[in-house]
LUMTOR-688018 format. One record per atom (N, C-alpha, C): residue in three letters; chain; atom name; x, y negated, z. Coordinates in pm, whole numbers. Layout:
<recs>
ALA,A,CA,X,Y,Z
...
</recs>
This chain:
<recs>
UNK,A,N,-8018,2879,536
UNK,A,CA,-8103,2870,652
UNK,A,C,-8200,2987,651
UNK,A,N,-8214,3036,803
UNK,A,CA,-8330,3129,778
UNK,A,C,-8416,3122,872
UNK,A,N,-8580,3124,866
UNK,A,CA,-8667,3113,961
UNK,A,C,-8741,3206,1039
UNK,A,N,-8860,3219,1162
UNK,A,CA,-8902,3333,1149
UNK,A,C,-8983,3258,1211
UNK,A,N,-9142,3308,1217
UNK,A,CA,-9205,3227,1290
UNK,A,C,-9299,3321,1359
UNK,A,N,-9437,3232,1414
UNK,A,CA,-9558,3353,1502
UNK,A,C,-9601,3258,1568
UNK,A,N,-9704,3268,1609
UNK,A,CA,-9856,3234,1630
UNK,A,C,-9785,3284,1820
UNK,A,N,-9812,3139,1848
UNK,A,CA,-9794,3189,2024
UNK,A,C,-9977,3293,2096
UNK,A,N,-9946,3411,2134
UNK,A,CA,-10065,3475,2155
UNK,A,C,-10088,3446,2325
UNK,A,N,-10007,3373,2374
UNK,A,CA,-10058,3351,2510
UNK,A,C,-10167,3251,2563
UNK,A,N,-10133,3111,2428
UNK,A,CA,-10229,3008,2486
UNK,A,C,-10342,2979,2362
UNK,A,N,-10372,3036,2295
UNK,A,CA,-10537,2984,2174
UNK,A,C,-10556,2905,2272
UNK,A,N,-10643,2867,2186
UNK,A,CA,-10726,2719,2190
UNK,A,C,-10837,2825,2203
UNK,A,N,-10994,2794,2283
UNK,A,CA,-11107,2831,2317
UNK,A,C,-11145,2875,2218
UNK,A,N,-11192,2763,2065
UNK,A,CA,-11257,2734,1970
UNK,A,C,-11101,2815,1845
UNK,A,N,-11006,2825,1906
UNK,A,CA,-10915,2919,1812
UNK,A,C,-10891,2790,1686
UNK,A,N,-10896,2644,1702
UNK,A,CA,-10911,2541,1637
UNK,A,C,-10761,2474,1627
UNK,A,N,-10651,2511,1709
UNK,A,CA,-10502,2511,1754
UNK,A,C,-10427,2597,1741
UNK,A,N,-10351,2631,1648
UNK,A,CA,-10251,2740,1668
UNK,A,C,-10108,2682,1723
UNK,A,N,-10061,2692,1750
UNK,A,CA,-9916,2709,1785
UNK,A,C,-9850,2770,1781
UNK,A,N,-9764,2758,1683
UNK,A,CA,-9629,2834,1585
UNK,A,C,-9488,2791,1647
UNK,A,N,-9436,2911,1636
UNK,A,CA,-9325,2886,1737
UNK,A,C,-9198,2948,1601
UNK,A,N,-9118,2876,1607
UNK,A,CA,-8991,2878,1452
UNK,A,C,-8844,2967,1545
UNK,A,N,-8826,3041,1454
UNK,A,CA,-8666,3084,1518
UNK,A,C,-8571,3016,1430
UNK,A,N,-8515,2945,1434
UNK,A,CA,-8430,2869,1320
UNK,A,C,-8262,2911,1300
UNK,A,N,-8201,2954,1237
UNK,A,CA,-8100,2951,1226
UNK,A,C,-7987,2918,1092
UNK,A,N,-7928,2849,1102
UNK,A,CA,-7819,2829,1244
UNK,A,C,-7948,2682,1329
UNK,A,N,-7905,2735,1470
UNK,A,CA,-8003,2699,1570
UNK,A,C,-7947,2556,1606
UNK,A,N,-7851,2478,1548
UNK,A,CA,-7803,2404,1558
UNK,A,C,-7900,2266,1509
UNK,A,N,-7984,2296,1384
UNK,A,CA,-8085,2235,1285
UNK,A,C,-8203,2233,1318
UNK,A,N,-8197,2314,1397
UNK,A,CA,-8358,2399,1445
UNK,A,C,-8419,2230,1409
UNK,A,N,-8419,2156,1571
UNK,A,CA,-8506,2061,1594
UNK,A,C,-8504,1936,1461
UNK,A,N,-8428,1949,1398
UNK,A,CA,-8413,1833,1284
UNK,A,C,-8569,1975,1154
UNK,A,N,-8546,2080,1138
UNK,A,CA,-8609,2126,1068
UNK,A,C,-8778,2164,1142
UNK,A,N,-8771,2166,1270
UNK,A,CA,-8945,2170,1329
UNK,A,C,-8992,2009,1298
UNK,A,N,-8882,1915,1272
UNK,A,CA,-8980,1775,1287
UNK,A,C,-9002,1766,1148
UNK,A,N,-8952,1857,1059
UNK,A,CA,-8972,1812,883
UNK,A,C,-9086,1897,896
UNK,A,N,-9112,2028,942
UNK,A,CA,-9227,2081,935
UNK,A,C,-9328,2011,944
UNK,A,N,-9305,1956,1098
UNK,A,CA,-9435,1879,1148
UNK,A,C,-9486,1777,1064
UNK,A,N,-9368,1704,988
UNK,A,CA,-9405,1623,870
UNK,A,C,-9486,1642,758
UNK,A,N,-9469,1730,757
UNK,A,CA,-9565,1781,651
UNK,A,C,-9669,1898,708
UNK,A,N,-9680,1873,797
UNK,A,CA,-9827,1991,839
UNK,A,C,-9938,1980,786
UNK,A,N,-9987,1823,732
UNK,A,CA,-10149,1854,644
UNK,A,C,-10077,1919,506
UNK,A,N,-10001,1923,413
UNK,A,CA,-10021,2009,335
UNK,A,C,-9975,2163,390
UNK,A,N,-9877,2160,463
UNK,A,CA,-9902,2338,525
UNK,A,C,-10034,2360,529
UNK,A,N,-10101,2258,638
UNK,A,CA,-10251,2338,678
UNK,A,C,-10348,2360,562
UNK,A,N,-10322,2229,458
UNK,A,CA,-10446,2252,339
UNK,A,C,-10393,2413,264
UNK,A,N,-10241,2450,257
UNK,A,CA,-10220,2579,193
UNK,A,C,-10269,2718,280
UNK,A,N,-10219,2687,353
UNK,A,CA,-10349,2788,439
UNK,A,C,-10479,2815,414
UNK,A,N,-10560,2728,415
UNK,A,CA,-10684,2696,407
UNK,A,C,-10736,2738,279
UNK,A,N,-10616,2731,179
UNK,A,CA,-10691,2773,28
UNK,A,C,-10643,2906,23
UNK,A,N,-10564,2981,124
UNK,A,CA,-10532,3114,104
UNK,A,C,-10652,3242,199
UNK,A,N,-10679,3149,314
UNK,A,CA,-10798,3210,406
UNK,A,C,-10889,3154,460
UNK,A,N,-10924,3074,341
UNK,A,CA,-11031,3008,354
UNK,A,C,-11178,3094,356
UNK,A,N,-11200,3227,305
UNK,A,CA,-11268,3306,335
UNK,A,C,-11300,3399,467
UNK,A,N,-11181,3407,500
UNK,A,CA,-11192,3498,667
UNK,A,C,-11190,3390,768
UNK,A,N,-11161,3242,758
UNK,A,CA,-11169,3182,896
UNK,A,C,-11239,3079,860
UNK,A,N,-11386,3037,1001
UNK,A,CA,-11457,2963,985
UNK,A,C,-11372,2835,964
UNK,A,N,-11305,2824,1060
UNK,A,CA,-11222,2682,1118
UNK,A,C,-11048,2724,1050
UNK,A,N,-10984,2604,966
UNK,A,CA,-10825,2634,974
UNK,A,C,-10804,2531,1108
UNK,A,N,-10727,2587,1169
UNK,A,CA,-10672,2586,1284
UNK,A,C,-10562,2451,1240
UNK,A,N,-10523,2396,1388
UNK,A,CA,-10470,2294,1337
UNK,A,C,-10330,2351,1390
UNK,A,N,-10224,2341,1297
UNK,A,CA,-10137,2403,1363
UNK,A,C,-10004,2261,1427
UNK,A,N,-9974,2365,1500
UNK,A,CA,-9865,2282,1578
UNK,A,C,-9721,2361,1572
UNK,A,N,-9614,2294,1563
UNK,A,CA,-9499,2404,1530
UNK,A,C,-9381,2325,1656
UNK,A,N,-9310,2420,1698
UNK,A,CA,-9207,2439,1787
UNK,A,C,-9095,2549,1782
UNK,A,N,-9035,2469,1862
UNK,A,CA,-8862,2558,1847
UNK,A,C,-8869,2693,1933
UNK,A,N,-8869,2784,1884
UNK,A,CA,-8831,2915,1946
UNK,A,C,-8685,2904,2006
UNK,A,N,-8624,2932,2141
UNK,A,CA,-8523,2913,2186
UNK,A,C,-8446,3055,2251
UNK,A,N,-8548,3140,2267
UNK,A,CA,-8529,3248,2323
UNK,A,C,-8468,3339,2310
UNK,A,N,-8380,3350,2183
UNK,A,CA,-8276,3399,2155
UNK,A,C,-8169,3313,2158
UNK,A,N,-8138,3218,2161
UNK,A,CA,-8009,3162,2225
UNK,A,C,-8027,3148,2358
UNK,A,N,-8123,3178,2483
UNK,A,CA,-8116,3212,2612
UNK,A,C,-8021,3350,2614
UNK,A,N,-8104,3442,2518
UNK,A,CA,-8085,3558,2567
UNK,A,C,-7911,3583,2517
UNK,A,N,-7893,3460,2415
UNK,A,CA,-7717,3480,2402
UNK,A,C,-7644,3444,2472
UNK,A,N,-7698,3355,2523
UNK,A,CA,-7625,3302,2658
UNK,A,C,-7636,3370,2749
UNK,A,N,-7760,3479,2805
UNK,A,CA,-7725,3571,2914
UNK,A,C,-7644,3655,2889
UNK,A,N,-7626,3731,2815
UNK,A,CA,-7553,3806,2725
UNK,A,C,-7364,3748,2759
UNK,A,N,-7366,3658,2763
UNK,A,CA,-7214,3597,2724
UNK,A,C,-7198,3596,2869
UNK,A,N,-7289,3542,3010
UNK,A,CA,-7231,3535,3121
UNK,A,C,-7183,3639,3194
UNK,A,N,-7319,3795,3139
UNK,A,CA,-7331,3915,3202
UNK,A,C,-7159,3966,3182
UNK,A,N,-7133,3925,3044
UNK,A,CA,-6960,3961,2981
UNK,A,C,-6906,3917,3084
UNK,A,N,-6889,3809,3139
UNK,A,CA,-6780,3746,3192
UNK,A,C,-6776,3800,3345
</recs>
């Protein structure tokens, strides 16, 4: 399995108190079975965060994680443009 992730930069939270992490998962087949194990365990993600930059950020952000899909759109445009 391989992941890729990022911090959505369109919607922060006001207070920057929300992040939203967006996962590229592949094979993309797992994706959503592997964003809900994330989500399962997000207080220890967030506490490891927190002990890594816990100096540069007032607030750890609460994060939220989701399926990046946007490359299997773009494979699918890709496959119709072929045809």
């Amino acid at each position: 399995m391989m992941a890729t992730a990022w911090p959505d930069p369109q919607e922060p939270s006001p207070d920057m108190s929300i992040a939203r992490v967006y996962l590229s998962v592949f094979p993309s087949e797992r994706s959503q079975e592997i964003v809900k194990n994330i989500n399962d365990n997000m207080k220890s993600i967030r506490y490891e965060l927190g002990t890594r930059v816990r100096h540069q950020l007032r607030i750890i952000p609460e994060l939220k994680f989701f399926v990046d899909d946007s490359l299997d759109y773009a494979e699918r445009i890709d496959e119709l443009l072929k045809k």
